[in-house]
mmCIF file of the N, C-alpha and C atoms, coordinates in Angstrom:
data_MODEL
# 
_entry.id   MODEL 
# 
loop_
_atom_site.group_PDB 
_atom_site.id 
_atom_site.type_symbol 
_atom_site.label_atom_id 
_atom_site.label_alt_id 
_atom_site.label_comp_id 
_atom_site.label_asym_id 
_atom_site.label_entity_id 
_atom_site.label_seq_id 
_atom_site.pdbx_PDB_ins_code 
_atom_site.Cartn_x 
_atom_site.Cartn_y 
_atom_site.Cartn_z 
_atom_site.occupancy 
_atom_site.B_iso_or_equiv 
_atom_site.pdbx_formal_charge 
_atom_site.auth_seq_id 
_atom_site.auth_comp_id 
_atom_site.auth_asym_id 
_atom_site.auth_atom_id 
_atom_site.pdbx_PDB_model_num 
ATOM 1   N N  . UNK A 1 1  ? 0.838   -1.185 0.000   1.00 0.00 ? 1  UNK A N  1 
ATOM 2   C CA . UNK A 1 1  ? 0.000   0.000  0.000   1.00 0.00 ? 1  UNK A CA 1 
ATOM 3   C C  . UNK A 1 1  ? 0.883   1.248  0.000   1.00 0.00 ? 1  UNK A C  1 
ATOM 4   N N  . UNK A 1 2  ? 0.300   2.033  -0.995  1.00 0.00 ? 2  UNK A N  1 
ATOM 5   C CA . UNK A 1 2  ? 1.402   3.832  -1.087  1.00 0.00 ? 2  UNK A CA 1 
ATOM 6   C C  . UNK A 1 2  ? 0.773   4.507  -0.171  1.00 0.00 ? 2  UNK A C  1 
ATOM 7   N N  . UNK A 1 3  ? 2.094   4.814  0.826   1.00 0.00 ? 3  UNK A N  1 
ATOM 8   C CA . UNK A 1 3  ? 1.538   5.789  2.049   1.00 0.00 ? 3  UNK A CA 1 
ATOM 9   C C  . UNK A 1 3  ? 1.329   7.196  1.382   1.00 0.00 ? 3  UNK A C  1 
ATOM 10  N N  . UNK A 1 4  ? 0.279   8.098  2.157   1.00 0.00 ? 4  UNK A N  1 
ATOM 11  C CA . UNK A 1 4  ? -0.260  9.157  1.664   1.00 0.00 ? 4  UNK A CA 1 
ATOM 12  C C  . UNK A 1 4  ? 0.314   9.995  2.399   1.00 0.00 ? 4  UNK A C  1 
ATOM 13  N N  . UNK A 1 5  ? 1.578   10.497 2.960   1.00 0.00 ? 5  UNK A N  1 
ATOM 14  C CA . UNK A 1 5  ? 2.657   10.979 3.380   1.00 0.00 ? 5  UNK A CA 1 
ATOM 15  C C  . UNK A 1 5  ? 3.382   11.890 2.146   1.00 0.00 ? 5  UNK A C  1 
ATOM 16  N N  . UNK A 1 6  ? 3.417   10.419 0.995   1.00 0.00 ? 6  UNK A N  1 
ATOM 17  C CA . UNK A 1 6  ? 4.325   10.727 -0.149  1.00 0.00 ? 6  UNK A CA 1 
ATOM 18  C C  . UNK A 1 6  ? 3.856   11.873 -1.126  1.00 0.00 ? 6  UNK A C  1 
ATOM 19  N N  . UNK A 1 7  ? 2.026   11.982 -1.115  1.00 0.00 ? 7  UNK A N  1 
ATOM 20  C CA . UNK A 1 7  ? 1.861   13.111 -2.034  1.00 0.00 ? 7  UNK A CA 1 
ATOM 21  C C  . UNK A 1 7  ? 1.736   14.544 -1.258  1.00 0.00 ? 7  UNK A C  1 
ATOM 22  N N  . UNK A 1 8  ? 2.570   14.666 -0.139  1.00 0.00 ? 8  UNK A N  1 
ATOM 23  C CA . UNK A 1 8  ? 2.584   15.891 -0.273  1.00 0.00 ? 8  UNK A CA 1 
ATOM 24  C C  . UNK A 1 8  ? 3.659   16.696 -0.008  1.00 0.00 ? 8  UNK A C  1 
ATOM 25  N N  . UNK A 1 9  ? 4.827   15.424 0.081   1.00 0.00 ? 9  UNK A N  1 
ATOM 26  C CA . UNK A 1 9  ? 6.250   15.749 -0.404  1.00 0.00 ? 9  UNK A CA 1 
ATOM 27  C C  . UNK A 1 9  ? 6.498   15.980 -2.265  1.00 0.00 ? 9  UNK A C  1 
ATOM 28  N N  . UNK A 1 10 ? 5.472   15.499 -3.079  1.00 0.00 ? 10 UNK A N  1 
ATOM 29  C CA . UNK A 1 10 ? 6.643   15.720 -4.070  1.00 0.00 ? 10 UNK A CA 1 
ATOM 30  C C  . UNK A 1 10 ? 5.736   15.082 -5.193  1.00 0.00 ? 10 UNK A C  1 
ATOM 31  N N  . UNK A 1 11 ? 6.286   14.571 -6.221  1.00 0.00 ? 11 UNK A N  1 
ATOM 32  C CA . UNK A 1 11 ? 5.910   13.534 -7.730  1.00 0.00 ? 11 UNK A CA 1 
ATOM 33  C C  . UNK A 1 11 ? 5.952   12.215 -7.146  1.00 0.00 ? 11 UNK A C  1 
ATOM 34  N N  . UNK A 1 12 ? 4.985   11.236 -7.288  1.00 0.00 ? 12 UNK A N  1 
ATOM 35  C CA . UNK A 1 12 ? 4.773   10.113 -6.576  1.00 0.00 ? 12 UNK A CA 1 
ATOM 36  C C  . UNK A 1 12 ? 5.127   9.096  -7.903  1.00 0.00 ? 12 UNK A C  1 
ATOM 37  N N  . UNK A 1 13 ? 5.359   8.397  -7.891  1.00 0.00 ? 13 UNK A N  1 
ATOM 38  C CA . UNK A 1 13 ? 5.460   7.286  -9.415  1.00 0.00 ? 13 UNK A CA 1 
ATOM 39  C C  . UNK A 1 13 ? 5.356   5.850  -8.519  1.00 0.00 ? 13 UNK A C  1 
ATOM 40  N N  . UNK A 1 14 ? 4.315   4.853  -9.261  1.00 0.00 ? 14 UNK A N  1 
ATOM 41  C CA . UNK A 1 14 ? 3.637   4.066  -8.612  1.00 0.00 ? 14 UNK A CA 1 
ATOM 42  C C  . UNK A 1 14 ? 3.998   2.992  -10.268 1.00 0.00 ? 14 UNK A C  1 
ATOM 43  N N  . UNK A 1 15 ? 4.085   1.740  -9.989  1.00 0.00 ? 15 UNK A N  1 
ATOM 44  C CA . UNK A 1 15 ? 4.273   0.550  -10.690 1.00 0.00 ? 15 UNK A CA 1 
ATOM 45  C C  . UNK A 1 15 ? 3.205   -0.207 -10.113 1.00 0.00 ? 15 UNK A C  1 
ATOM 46  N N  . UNK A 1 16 ? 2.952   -1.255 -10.923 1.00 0.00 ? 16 UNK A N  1 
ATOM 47  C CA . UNK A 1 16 ? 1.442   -1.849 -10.523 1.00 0.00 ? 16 UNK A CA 1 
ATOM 48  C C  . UNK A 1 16 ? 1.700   -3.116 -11.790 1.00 0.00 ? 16 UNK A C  1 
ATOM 49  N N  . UNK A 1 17 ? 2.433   -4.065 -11.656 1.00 0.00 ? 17 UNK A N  1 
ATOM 50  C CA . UNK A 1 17 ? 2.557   -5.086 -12.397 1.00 0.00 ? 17 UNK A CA 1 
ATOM 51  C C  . UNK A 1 17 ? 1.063   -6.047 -12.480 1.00 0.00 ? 17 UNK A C  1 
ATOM 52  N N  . UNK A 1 18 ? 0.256   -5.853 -12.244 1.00 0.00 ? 18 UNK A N  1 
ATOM 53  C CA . UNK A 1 18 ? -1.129  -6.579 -12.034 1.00 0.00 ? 18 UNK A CA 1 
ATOM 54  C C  . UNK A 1 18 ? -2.236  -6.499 -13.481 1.00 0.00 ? 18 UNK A C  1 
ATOM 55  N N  . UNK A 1 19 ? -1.785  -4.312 -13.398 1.00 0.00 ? 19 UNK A N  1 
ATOM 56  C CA . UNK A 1 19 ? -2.496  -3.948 -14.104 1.00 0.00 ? 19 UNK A CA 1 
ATOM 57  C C  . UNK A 1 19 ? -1.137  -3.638 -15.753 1.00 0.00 ? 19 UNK A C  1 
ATOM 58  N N  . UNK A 1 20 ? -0.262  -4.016 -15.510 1.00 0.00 ? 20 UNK A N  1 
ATOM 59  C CA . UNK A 1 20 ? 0.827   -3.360 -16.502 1.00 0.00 ? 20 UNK A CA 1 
ATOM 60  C C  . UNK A 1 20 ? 0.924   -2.026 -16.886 1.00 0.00 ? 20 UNK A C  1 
ATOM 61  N N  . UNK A 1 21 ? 1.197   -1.566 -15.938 1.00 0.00 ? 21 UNK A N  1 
ATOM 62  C CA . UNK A 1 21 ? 0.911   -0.110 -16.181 1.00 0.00 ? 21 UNK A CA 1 
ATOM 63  C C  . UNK A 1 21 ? 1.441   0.428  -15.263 1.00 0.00 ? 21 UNK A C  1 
ATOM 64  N N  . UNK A 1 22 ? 2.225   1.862  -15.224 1.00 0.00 ? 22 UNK A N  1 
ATOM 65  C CA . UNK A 1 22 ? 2.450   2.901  -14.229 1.00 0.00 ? 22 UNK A CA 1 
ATOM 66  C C  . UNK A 1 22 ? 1.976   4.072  -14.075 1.00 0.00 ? 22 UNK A C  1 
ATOM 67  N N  . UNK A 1 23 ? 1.847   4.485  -13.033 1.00 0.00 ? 23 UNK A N  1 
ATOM 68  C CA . UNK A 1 23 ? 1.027   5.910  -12.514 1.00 0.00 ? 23 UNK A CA 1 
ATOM 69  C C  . UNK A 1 23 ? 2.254   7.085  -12.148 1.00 0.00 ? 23 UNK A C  1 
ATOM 70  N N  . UNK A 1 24 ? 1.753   8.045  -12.268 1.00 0.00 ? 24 UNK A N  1 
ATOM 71  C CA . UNK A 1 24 ? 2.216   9.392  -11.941 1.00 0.00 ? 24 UNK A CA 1 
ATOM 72  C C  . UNK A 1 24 ? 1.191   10.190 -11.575 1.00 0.00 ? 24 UNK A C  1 
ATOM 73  N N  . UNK A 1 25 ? 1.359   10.840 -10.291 1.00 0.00 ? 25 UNK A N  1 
ATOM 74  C CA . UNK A 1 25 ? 0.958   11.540 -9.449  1.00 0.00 ? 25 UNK A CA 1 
ATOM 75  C C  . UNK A 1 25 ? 1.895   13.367 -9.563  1.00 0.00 ? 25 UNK A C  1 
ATOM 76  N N  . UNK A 1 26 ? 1.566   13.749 -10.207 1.00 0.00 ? 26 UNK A N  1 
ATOM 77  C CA . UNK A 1 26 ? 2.217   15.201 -10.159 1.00 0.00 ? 26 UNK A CA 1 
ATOM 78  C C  . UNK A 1 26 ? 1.936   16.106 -9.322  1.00 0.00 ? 26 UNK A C  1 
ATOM 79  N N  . UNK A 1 27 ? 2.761   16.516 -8.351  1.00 0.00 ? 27 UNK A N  1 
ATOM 80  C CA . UNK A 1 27 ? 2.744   17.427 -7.088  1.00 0.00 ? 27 UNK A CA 1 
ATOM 81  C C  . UNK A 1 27 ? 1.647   18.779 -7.376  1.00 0.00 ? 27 UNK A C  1 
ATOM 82  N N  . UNK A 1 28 ? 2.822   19.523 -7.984  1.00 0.00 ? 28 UNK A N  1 
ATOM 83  C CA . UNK A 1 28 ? 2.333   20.883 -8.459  1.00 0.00 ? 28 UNK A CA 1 
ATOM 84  C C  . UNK A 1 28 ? 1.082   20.667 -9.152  1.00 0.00 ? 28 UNK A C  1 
ATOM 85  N N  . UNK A 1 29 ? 0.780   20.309 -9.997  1.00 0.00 ? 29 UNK A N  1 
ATOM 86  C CA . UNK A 1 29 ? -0.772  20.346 -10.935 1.00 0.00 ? 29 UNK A CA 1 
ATOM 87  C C  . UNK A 1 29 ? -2.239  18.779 -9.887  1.00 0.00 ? 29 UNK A C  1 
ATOM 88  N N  . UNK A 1 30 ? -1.285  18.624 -8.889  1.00 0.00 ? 30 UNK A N  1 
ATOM 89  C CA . UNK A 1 30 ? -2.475  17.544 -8.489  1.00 0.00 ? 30 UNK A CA 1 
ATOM 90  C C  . UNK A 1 30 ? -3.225  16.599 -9.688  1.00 0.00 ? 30 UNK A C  1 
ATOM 91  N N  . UNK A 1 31 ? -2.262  16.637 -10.104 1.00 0.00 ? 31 UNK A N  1 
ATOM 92  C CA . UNK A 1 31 ? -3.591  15.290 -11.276 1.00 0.00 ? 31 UNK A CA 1 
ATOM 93  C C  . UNK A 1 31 ? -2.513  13.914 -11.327 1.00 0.00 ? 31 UNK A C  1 
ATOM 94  N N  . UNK A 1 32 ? -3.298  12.832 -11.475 1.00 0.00 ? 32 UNK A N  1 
ATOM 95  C CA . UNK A 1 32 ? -2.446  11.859 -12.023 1.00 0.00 ? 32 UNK A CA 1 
ATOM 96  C C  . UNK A 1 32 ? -3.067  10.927 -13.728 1.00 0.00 ? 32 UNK A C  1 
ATOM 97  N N  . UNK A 1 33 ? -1.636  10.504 -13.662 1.00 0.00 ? 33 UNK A N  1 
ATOM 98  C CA . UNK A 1 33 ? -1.682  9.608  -15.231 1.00 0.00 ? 33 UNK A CA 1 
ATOM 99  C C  . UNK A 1 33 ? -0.920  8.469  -15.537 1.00 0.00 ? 33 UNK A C  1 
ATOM 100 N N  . UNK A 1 34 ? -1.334  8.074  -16.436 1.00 0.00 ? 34 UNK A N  1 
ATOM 101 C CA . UNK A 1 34 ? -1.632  6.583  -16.077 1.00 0.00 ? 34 UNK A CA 1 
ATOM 102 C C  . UNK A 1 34 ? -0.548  6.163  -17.727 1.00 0.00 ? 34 UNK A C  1 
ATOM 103 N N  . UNK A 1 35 ? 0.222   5.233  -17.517 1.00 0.00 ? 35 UNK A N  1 
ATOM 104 C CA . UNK A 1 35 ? 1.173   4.771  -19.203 1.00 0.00 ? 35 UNK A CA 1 
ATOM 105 C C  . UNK A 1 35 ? 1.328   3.129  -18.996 1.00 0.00 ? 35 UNK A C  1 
ATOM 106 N N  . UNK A 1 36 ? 0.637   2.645  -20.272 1.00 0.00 ? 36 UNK A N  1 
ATOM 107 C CA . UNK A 1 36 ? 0.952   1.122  -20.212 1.00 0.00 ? 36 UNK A CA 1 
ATOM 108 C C  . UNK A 1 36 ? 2.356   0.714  -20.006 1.00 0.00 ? 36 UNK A C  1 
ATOM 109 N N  . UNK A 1 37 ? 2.803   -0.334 -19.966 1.00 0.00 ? 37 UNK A N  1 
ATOM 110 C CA . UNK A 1 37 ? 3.887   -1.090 -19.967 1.00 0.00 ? 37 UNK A CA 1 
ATOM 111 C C  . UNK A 1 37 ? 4.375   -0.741 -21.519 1.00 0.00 ? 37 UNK A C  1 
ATOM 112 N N  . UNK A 1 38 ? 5.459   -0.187 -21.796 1.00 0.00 ? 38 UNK A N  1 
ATOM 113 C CA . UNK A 1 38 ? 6.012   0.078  -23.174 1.00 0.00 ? 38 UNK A CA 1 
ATOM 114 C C  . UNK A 1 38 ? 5.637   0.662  -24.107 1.00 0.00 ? 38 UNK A C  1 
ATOM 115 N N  . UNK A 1 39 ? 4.859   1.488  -23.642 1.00 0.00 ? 39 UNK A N  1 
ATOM 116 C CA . UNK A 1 39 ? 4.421   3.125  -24.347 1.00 0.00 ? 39 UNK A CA 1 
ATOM 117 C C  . UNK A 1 39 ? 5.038   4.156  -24.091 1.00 0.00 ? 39 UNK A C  1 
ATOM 118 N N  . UNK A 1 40 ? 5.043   4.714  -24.451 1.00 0.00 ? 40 UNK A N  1 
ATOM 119 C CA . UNK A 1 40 ? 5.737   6.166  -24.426 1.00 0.00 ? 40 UNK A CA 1 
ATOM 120 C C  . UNK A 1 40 ? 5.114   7.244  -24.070 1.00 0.00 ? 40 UNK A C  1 
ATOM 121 N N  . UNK A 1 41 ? 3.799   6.859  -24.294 1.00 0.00 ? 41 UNK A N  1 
ATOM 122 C CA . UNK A 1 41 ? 1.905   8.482  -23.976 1.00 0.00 ? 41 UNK A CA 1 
ATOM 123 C C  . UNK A 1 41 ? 1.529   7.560  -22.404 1.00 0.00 ? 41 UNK A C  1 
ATOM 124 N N  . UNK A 1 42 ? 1.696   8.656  -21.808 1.00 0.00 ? 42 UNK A N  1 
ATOM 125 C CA . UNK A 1 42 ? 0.688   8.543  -20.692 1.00 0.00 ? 42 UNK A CA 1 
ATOM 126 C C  . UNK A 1 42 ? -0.780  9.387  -21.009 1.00 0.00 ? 42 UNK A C  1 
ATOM 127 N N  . UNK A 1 43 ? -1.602  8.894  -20.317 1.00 0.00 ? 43 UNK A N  1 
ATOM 128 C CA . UNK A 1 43 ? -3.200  9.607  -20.078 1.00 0.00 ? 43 UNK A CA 1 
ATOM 129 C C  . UNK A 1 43 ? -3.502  10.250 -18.737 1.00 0.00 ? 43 UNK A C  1 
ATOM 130 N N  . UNK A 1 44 ? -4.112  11.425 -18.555 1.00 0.00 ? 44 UNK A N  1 
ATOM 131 C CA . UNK A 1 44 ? -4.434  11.530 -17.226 1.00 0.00 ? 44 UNK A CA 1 
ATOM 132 C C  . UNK A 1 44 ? -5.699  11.114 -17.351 1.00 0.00 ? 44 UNK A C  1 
ATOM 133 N N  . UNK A 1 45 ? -5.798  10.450 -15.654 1.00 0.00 ? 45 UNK A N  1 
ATOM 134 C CA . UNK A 1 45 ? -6.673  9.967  -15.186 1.00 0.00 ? 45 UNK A CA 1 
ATOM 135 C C  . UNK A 1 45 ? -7.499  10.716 -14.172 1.00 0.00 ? 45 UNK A C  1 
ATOM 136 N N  . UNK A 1 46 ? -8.494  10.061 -13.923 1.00 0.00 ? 46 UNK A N  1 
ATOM 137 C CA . UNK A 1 46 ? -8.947  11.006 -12.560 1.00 0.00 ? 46 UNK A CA 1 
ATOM 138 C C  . UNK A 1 46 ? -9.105  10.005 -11.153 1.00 0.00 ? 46 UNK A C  1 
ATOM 139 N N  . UNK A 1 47 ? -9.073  10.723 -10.124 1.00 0.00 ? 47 UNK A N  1 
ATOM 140 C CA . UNK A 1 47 ? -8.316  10.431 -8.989  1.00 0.00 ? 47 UNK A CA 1 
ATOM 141 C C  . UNK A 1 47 ? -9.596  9.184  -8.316  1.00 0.00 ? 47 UNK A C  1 
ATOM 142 N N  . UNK A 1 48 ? -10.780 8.936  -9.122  1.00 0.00 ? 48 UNK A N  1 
ATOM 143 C CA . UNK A 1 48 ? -11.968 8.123  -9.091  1.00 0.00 ? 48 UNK A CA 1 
ATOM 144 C C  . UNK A 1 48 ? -11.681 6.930  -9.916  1.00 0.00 ? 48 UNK A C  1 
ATOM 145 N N  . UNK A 1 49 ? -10.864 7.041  -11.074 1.00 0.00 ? 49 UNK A N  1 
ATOM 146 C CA . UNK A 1 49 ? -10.385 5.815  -11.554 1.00 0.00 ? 49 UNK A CA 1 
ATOM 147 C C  . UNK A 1 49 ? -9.823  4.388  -11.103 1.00 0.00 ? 49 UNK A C  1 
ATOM 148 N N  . UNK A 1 50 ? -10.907 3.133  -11.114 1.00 0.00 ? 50 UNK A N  1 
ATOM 149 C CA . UNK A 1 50 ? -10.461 2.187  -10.614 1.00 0.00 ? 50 UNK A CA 1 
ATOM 150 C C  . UNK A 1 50 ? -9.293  1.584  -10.798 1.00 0.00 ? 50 UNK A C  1 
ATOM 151 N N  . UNK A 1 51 ? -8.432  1.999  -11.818 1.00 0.00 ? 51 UNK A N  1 
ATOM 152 C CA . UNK A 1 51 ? -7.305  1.772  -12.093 1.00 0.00 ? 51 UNK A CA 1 
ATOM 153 C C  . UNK A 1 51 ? -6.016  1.509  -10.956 1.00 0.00 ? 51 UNK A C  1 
ATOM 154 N N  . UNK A 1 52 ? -6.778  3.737  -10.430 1.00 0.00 ? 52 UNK A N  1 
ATOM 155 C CA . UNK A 1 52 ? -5.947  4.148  -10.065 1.00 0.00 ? 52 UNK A CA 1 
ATOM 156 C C  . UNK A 1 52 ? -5.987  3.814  -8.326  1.00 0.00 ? 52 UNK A C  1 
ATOM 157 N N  . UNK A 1 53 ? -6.834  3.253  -7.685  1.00 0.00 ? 53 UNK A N  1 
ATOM 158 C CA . UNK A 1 53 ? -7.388  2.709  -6.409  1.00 0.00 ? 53 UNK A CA 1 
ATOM 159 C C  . UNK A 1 53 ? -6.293  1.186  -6.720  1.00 0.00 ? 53 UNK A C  1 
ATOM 160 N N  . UNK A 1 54 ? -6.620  0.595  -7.447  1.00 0.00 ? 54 UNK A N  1 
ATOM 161 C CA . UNK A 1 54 ? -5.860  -0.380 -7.695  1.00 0.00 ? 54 UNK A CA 1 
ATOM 162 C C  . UNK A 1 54 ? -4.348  -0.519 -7.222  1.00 0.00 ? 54 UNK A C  1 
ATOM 163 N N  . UNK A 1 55 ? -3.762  0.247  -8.098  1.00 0.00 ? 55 UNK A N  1 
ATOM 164 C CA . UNK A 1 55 ? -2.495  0.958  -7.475  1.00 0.00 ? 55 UNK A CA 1 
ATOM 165 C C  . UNK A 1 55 ? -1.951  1.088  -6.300  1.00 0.00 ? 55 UNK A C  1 
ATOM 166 N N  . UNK A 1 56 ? -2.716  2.203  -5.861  1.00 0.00 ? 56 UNK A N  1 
ATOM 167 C CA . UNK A 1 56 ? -2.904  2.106  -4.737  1.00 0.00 ? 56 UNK A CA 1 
ATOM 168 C C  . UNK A 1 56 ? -2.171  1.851  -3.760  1.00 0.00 ? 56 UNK A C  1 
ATOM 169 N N  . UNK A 1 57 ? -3.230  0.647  -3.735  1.00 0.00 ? 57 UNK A N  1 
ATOM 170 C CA . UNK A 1 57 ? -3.297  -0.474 -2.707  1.00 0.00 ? 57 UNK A CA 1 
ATOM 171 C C  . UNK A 1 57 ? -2.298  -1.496 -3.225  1.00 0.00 ? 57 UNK A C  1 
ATOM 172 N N  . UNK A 1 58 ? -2.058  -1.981 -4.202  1.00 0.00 ? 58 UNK A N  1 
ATOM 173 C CA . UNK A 1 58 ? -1.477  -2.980 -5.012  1.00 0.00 ? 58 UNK A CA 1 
ATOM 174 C C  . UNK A 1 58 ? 0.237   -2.628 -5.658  1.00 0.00 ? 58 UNK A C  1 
ATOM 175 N N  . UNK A 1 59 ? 0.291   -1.597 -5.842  1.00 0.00 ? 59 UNK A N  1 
ATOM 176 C CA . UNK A 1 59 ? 1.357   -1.216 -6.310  1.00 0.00 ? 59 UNK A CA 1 
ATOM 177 C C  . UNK A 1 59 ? 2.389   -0.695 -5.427  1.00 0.00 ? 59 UNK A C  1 
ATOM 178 N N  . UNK A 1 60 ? 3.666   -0.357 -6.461  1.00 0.00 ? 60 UNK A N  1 
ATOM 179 C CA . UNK A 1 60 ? 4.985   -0.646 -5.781  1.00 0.00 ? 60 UNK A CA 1 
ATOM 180 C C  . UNK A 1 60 ? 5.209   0.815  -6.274  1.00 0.00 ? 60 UNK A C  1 
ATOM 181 N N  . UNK A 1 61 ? 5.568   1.905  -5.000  1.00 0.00 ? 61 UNK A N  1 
ATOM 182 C CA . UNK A 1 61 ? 6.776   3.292  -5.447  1.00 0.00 ? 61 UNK A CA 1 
ATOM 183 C C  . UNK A 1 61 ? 8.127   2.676  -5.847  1.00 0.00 ? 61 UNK A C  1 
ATOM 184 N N  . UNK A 1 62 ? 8.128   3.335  -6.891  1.00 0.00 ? 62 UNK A N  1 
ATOM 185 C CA . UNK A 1 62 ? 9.187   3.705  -8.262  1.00 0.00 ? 62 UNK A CA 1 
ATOM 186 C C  . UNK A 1 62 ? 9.793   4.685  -7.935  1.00 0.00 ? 62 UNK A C  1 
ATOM 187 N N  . UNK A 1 63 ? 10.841  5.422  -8.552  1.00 0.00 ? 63 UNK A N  1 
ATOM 188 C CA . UNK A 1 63 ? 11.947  6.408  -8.916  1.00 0.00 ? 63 UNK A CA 1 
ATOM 189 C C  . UNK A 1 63 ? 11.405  6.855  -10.016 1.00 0.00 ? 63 UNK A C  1 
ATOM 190 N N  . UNK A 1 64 ? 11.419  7.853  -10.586 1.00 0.00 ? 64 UNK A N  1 
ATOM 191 C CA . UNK A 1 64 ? 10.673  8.675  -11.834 1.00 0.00 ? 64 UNK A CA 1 
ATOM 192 C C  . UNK A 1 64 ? 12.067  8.139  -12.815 1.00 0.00 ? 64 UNK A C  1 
ATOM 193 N N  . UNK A 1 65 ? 13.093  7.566  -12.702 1.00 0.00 ? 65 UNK A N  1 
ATOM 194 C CA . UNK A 1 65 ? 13.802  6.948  -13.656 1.00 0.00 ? 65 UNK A CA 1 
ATOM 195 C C  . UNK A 1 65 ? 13.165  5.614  -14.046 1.00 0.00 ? 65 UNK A C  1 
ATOM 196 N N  . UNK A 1 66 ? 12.947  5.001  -13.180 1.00 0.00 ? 66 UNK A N  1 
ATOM 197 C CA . UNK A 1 66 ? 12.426  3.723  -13.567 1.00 0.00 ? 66 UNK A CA 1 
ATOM 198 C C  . UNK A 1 66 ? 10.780  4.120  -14.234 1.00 0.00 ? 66 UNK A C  1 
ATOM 199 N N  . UNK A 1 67 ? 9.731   5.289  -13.918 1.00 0.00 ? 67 UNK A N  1 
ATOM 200 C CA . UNK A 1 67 ? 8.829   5.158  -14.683 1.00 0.00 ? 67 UNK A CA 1 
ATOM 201 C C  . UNK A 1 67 ? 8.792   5.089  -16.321 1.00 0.00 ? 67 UNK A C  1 
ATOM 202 N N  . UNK A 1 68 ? 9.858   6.427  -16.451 1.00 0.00 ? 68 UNK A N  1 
ATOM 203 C CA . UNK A 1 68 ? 9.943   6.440  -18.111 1.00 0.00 ? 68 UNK A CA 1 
ATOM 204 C C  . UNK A 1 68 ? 10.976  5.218  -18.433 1.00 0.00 ? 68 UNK A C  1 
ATOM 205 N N  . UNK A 1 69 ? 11.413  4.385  -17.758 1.00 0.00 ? 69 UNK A N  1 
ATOM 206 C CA . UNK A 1 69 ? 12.251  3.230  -18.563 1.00 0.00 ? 69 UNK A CA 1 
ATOM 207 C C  . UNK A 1 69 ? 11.452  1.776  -18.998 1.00 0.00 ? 69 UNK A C  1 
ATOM 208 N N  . UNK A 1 70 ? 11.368  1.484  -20.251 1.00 0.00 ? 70 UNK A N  1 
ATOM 209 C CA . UNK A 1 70 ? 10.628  0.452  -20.950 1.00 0.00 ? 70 UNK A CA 1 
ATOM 210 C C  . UNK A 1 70 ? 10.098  1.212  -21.830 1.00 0.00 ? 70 UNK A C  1 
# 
């Protein structure tokens, strides 16, 4: 589970091998978005997205190097 500590230090980047996909949480603009496994386009999402609950709970904090790598 991603402690909620982390979004209000900074850019959060979340991995989620379940759903193949990684999240970004952007500090300054509060929105997050969402990039398959080996794409290059992320989408923003909205913060109601089951995707992104998924995550969450399920997923692993990343390094913003490891998001854009693949």
């Amino acid at each position: 589970m991603v402690m909620q500590e982390l979004f209000a230090t900074g850019d959060v980047y979340i991995d989620d091998p379940y759903q193949d996909r990684k999240f970004r949480y952007e500090h300054e603009t509060d929105k997050v978005f969402a990039r398959p496994y080996g794409s290059k386009t992320e989408h923003e999402i909205e913060f109601t997205n089951s995707y992104w609950g998924e995550a969450l709970s399920g997923g692993k904090v990343i390094t913003k190097e490891e998001y854009y790598c693949d």
